[in-house]
VEXLUM-468427 format. One line per field, with one value per residue (C-alpha): residue number from 0; residue in one letter; z, y, x. Coordinates in steps of 0.02 Angstrom, whole numbers. Example, Ala and Ser with C-alpha at 12.3 -4.5 7.8 and 13.67 -1.06 7.14 Angstrom:
BEGIN
n	[0; 1] $
res	[A; S] $
zz	[390; 357] $
yy	[-225; -53] $
xx	[615; 684] $
***
This chain:
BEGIN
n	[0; 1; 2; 3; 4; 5; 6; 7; 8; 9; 10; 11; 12; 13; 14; 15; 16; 17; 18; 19; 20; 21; 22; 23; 24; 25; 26; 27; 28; 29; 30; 31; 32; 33; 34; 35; 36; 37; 38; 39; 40; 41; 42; 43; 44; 45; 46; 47; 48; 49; 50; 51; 52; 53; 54; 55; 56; 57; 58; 59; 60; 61; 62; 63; 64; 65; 66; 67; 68; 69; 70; 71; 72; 73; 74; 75; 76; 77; 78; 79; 80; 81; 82; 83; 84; 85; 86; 87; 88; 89; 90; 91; 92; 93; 94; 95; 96; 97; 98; 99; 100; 101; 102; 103; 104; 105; 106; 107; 108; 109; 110; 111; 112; 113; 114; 115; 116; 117; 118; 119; 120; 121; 122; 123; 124; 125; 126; 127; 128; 129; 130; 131; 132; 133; 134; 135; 136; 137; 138; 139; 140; 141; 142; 143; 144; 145; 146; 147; 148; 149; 150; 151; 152; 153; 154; 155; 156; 157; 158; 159; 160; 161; 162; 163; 164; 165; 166; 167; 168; 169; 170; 171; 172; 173; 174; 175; 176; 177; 178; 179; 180; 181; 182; 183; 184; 185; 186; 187; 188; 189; 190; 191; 192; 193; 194; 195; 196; 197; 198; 199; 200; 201; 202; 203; 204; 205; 206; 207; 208; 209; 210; 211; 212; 213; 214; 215; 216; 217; 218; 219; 220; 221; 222; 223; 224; 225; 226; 227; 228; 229; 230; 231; 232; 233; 234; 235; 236; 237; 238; 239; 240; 241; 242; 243; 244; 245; 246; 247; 248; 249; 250; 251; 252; 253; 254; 255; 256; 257; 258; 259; 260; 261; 262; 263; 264; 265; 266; 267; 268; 269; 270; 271; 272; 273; 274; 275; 276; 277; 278; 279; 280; 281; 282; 283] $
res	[X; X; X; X; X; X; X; X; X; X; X; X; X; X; X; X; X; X; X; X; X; X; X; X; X; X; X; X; X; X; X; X; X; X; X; X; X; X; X; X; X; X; X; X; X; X; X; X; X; X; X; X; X; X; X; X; X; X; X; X; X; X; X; X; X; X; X; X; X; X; X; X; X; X; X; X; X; X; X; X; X; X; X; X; X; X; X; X; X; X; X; X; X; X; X; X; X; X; X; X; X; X; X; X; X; X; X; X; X; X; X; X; X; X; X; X; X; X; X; X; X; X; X; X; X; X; X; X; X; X; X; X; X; X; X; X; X; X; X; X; X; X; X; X; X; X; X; X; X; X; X; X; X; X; X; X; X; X; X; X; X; X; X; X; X; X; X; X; X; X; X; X; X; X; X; X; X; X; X; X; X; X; X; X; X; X; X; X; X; X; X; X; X; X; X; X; X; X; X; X; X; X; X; X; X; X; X; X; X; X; X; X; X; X; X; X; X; X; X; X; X; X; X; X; X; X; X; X; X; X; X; X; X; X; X; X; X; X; X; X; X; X; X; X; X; X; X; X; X; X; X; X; X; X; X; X; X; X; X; X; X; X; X; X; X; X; X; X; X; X; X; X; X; X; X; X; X; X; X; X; X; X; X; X] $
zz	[5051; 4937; 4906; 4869; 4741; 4713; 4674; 4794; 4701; 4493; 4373; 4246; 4120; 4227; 4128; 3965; 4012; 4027; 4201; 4297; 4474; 4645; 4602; 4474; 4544; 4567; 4397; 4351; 4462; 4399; 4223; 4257; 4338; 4523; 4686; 4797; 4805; 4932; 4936; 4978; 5119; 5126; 5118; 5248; 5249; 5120; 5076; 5135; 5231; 5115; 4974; 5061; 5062; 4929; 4872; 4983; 4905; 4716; 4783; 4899; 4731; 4643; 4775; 4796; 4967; 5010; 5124; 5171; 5177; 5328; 5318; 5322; 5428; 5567; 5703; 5825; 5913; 5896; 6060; 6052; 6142; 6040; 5875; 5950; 6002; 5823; 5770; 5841; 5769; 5591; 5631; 5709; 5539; 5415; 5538; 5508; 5321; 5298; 5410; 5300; 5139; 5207; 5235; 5406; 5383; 5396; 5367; 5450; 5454; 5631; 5593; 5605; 5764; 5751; 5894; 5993; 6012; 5913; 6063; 6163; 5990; 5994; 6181; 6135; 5960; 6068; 6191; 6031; 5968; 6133; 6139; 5957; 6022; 6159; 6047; 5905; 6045; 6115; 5931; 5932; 5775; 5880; 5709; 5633; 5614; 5627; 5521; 5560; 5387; 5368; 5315; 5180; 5250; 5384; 5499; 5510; 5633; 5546; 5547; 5521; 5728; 5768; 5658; 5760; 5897; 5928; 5835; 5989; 6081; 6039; 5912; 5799; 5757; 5579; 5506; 5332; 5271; 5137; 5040; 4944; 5102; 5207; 5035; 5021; 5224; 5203; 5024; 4943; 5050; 4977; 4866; 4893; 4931; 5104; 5130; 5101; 5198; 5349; 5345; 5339; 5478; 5596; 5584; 5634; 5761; 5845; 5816; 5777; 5637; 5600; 5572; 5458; 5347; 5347; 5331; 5241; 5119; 4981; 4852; 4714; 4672; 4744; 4717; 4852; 4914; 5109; 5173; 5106; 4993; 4863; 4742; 4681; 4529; 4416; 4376; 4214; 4326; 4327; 4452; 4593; 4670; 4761; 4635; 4664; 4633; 4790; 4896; 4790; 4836; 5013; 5018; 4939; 5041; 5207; 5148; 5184; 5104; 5123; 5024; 4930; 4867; 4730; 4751; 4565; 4499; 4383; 4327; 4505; 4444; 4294; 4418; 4528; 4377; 4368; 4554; 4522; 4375; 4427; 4620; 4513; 4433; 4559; 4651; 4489] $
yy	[7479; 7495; 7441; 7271; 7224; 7052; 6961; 6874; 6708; 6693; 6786; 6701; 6730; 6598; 6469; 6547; 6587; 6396; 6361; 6257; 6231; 6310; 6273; 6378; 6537; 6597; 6611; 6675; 6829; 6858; 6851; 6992; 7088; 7085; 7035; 6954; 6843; 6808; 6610; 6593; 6485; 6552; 6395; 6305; 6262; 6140; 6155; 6036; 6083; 5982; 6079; 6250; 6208; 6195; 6340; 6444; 6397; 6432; 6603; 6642; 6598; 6739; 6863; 6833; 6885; 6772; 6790; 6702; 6733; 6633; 6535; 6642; 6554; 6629; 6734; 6805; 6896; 6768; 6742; 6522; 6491; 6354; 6449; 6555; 6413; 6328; 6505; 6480; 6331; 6398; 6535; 6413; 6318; 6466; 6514; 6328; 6355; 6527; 6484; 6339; 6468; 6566; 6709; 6776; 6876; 6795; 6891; 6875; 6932; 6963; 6900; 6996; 7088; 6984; 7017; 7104; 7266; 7329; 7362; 7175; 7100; 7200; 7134; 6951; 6965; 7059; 6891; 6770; 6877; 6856; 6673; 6658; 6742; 6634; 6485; 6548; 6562; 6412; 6331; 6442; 6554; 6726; 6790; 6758; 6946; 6918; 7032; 7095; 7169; 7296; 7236; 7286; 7267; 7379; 7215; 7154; 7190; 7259; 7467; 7556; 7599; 7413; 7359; 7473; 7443; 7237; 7310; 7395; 7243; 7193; 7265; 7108; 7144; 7249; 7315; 7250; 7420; 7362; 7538; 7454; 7386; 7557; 7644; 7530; 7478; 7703; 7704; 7793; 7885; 7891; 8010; 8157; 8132; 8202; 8059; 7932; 8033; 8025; 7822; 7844; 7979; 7874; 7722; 7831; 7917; 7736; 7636; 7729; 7788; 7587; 7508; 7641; 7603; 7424; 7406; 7259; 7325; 7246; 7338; 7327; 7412; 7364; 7375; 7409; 7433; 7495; 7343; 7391; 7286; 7183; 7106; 7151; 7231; 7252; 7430; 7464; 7494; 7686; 7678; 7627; 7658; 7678; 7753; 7670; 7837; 7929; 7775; 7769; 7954; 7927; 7784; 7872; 8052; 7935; 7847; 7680; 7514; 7411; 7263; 7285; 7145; 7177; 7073; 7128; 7001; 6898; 7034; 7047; 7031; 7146; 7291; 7248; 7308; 7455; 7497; 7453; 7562; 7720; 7706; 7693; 7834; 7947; 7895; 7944] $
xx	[13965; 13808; 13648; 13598; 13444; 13375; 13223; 13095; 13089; 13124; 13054; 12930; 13071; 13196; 13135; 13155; 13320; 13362; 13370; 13289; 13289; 13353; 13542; 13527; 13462; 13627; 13669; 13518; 13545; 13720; 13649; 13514; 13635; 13596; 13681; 13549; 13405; 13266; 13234; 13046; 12977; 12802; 12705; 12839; 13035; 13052; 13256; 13362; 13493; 13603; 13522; 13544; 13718; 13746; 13649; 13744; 13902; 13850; 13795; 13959; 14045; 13966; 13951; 13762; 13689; 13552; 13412; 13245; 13050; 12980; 12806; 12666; 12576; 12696; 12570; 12675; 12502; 12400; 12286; 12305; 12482; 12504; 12497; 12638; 12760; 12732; 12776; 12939; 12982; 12943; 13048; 13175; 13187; 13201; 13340; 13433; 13393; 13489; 13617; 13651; 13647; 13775; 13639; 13589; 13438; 13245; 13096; 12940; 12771; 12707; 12532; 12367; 12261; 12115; 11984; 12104; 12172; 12321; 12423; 12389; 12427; 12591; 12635; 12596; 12695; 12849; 12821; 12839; 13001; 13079; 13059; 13095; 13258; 13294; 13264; 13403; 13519; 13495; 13554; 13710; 13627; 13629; 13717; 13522; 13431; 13258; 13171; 12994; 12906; 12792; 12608; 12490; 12307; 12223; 12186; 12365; 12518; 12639; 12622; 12786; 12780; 12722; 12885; 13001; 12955; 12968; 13160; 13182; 13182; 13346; 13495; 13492; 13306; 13308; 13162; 13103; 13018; 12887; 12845; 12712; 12622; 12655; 12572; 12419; 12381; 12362; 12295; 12428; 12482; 12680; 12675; 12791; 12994; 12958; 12855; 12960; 13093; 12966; 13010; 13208; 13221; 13084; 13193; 13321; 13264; 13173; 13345; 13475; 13596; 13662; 13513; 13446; 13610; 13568; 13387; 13299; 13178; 13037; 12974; 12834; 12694; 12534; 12332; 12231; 12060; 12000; 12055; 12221; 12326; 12232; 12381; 12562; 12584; 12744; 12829; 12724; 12586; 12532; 12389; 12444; 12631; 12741; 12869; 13051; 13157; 13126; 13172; 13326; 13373; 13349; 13467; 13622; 13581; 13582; 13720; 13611; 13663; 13502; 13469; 13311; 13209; 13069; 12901; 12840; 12709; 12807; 12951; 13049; 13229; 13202; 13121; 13231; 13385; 13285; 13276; 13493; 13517; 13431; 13522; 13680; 13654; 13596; 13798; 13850] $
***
């Protein structure tokens, strides 16, 4: 097995190309060259489970691997109870949505520390993972991996330790390693290959040698400020970072077959070739 690249959402150039709507996607990805695709719910779980269907079928046909973003508006530490049950449900639903792709991996974010401290934000978000557990179980979709992502701003949940840990919890919990939100929640602080290597051996070491090889991953260059990350950039940017190649190394020295979904700010699937091309070549 191999990497995977995809987009998170279309490119602005999917509509140039022709297409135009969901059932469609799966063409488009084919077309640019790529083998997955990240269908966003941000904003709530609006597909169908008709529609997901039959999404999931035009992508099985072409060997896409499909995943799912889960509503933002998840807080798995928040201090109001019933902010953390509705965050079950949303995760419930993105769950029933992927399934109904064909996919089985969700990714959430694990919502922010607030008022509290980092570490009784971390107990109440592991509390809202185990019940968000308990609930995919109880629907028969224990296949679903849950995937908690690394954040971008200094306030949120979501630091590479935070991540593995609530993993830790339970083997079908994978980390979704965000190198541009590790880079600018630390203001650049990826710059050398050992520091990237730092991420790959710490997964390792925290969960062991299979989930490193199968690790979720987002990628794009971000700006930040102190507060960490201000907005996503594309791969023309020369400011800011994280540079792809040294993730790309990693991968093939660990042997790792992650997927990796770029987040680029209107160019994802054609960053996302280049993240492709260069891991290519470096297999040789």
């Amino acid at each position: 097995m191999s990497a995977k690249f995809g987009p998170a959402g279309t490119s602005d150039i999917f509509k140039e190309m022709g297409f135009k709507n969901s059932l469609d996607i799966p063409q488009f990805v084919v077309e640019m060259g790529l083998d997955c695709f990240e269908y966003q719910c941000g904003r709530g779980v609006n597909i169908g489970i008709d529609k997901a269907k039959q999404l999931g079928e035009l992508a099985n046909e072409k060997g896409i691997t499909l995943s799912l973003h889960a509503p933002y508006y998840i807080s798995m530490s928040s201090v109001e109870e019933e902010k953390r049950h509705n965050s079950v449900n949303y995760i419930l639903a993105s769950a029933r949505a992927v399934n109904a792709m064909g996919g089985d991996r969700i990714i959430v974010h694990t919502g922010s520390c607030g008022k509290i401290s980092r570490e009784e934000a971390l107990i109440l978000a592991k509390d809202t993972m185990r019940l968000s557990l308990d609930a995919l179980d109880s629907e028969g979709l224990s296949h679903i991996h849950i995937c908690p992502e690394t954040m971008g701003k200094v306030n949120q949940l979501g630091t590479l330790y935070e991540v593995l840990e609530l993993c830790k919890m339970d083997e079908r919990l994978i980390p979704c390693i965000d190198f541009g939100h590790l880079n600018a929640r630390d203001l650049g602080i990826l710059k050398t290959k050992q520091d990237f290597e730092e991420i790959f051996t710490q997964i390792r070491d925290n969960l062991g040698t299979d989930r490193l090889k199968c690790f979720h991953s987002h990628f794009s260059k971000i700006e930040y400020s102190q507060g960490g990350e201000k907005r996503h950039l594309t791969f023309e940017d020369t400011v800011y970072g994280p540079n792809f190649e040294p993730v790309m190394e990693l991968t093939a020295k660990y042997g790792c077959s992650p997927v990796f979904i770029c987040e680029s700010a209107g160019t994802q699937a054609e960053d996302a070739k280049q993240m492709k091309d260069y891991y290519e070549r470096v297999l040789g």
